[in-house]
C-alpha positions as CSV (number, residue, x, y, z in Angstrom):
1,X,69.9,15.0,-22.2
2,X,67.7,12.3,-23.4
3,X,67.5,11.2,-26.8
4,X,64.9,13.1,-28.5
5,X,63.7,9.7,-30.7
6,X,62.5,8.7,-27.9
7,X,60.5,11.3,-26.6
8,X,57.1,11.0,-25.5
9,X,53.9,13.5,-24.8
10,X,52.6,13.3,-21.1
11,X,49.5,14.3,-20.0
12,X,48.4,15.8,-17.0
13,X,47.9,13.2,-14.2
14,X,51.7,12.7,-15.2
15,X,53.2,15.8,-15.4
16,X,51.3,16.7,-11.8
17,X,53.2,13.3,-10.3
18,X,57.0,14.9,-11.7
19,X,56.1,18.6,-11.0
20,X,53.9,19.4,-8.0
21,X,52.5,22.8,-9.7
22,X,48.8,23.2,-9.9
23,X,47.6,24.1,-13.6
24,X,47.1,27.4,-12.9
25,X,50.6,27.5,-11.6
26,X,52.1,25.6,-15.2
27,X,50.1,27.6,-17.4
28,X,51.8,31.4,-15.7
29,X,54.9,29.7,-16.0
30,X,54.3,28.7,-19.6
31,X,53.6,31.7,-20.5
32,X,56.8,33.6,-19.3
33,X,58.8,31.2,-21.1
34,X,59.8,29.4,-17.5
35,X,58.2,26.0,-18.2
36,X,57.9,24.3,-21.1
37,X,55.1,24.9,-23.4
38,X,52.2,22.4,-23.5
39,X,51.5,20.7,-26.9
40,X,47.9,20.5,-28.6
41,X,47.0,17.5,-29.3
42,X,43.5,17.8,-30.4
43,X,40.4,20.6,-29.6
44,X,40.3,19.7,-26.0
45,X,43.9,17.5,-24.9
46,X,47.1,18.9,-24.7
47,X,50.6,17.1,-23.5
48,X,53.9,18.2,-22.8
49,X,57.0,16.7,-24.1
50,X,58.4,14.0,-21.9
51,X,62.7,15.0,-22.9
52,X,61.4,19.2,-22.2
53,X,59.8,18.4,-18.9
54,X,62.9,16.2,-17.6
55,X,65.2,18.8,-18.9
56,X,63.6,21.3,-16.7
57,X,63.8,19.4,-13.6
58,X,67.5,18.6,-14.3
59,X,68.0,22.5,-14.9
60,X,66.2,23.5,-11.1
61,X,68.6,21.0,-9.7
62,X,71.8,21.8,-11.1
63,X,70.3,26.1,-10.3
64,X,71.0,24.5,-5.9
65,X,74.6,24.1,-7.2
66,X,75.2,27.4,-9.1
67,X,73.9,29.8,-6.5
């Protein structure tokens, strides 16, 4: 896992280049509890932790593996 001191808030235009969901799709997903949540940042920006978003790739590739 990566070093939480380290950890960074990403925006949009990033998280859309590491996960090909549309918004629509991220926010459902945040809401079950299957992506992580996004962070307000101030009245009209959010982010999402860098580490939380990594993790959850890692996760859906070790998932091919425990199938």
């Amino acid at each position: 896992m990566n070093d939480p001191t380290e950890d960074q808030i990403i925006l949009a235009p990033e998280l859309k280049e590491r996960v090909p969901y549309s918004p629509m799709q991220i926010w459902r997903k945040e809401r079950d509890g299957s992506f992580p949540k996004r962070i307000r940042l101030g009245a009209n920006r959010v982010g999402w932790s860098l580490n939380e978003v990594l993790q959850w790739i890692e996760d859906r590739k070790a998932e091919r593996f425990a199938a």
